[in-house]
C-alpha positions as CSV (number, residue, x, y, z in Angstrom):
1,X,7.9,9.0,-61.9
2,X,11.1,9.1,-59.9
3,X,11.0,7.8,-56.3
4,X,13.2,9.6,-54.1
5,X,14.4,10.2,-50.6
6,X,12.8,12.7,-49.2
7,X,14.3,16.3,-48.0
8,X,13.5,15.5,-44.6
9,X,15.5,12.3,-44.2
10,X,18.5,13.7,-46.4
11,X,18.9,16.7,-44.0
12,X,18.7,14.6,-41.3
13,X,21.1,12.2,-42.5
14,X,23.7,15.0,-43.8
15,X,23.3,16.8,-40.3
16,X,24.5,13.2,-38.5
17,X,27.6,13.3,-40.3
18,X,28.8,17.2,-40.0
19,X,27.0,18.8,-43.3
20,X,24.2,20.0,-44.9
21,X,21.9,18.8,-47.2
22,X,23.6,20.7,-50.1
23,X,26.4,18.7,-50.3
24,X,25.0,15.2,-50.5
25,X,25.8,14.0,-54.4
26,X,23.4,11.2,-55.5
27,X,25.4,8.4,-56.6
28,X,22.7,5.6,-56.9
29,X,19.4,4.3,-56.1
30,X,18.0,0.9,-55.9
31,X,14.0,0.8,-56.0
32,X,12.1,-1.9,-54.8
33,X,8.3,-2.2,-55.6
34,X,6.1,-4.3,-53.3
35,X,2.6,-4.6,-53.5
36,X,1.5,-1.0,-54.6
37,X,4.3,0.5,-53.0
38,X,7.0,1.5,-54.7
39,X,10.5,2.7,-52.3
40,X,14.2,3.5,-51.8
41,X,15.8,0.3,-50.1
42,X,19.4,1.9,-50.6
43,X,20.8,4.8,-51.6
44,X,24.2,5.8,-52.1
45,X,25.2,9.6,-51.5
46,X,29.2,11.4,-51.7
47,X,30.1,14.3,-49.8
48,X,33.2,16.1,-49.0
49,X,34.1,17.3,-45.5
50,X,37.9,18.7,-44.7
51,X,39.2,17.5,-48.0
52,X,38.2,14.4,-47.3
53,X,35.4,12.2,-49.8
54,X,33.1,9.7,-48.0
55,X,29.9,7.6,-49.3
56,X,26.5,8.2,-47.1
57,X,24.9,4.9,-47.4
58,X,20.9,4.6,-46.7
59,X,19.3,1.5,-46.5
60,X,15.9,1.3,-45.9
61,X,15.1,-1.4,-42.8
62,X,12.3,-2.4,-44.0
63,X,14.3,-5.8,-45.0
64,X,17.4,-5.3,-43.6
65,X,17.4,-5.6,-40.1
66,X,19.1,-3.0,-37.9
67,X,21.4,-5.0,-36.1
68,X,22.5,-6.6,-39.5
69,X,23.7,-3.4,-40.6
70,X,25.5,-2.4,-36.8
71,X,27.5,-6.0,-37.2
72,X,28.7,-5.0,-40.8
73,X,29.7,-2.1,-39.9
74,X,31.9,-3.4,-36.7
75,X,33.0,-6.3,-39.5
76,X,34.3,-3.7,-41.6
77,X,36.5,-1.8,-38.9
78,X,37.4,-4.7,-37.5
79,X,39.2,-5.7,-41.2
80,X,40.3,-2.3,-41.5
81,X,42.1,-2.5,-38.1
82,X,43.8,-5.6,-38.7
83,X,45.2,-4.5,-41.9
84,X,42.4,-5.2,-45.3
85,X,42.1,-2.7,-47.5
86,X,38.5,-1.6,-47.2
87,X,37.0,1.6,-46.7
88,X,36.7,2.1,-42.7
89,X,33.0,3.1,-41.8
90,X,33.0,6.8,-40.1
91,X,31.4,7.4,-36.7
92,X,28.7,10.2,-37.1
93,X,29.2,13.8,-34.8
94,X,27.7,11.3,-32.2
95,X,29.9,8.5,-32.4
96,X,27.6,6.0,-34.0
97,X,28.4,3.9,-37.1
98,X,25.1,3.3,-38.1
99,X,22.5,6.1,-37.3
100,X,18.8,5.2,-37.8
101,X,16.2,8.1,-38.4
102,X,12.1,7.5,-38.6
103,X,11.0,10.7,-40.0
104,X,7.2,11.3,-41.5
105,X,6.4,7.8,-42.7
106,X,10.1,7.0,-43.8
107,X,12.8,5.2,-41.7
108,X,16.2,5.2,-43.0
109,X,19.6,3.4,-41.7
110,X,22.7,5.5,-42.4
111,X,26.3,4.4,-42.5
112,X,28.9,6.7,-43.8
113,X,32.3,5.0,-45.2
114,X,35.4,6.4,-46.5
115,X,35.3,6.9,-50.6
116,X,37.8,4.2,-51.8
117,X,40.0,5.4,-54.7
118,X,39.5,3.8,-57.9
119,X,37.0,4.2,-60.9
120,X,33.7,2.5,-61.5
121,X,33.4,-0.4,-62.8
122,X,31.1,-0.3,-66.4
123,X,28.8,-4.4,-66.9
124,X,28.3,-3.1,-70.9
């Protein structure tokens, strides 16, 4: 059985950042099982929008704690404005970098970033 996202979250997420559910490509899933309950805790997602490719990142809060994921994503513009090479995180169409949605019985954190050029890097 695969455990995904579900439709509700991903449109809502997708809508945050200026597209539609349609365009989200699913790069990668970590699942994390606890007690009977098996979930998402991140999720990795590519779109396009004006030319441009970003990564839609989803990380389930259930472990992560909101406020952890707001000060990484300050960290991250901060070294992108003062010069590191690192993908700068992308406000959403209401100028948040981290948006959170509680849909249904799901609550997601989303943070989109800039898709850093390079290739993937193969552990075989």
């Amino acid at each position: 059985m695969s455990i995904e996202i579900g439709d509700t979250i991903l449109e809502e997420a997708a809508s945050r950042y200026g597209v539609t559910r349609d365009r989200l490509t699913k790069l990668h899933h970590s699942v994390i099982t606890h007690g009977a309950d098996k979930f998402v805790e991140k999720a990795l997602y590519q779109f396009e929008r004006n030319k441009r490719s970003f990564v839609l990142r989803l990380t389930h809060p259930k472990y992560v704690d909101f406020k952890l994921i707001g000060g990484e994503a300050d960290w991250i513009n901060y070294l992108a404005g003062n010069g590191m090479t690192v993908p700068r995180v992308i406000p959403s169409e209401d100028g948040l970098l981290v948006e959170l949605m509680k849909m249904e019985d799901a609550a997601y954190a989303a943070v989109c970033f800039e898709k850093a050029e390079g290739r993937e890097i193969r552990f075989d």
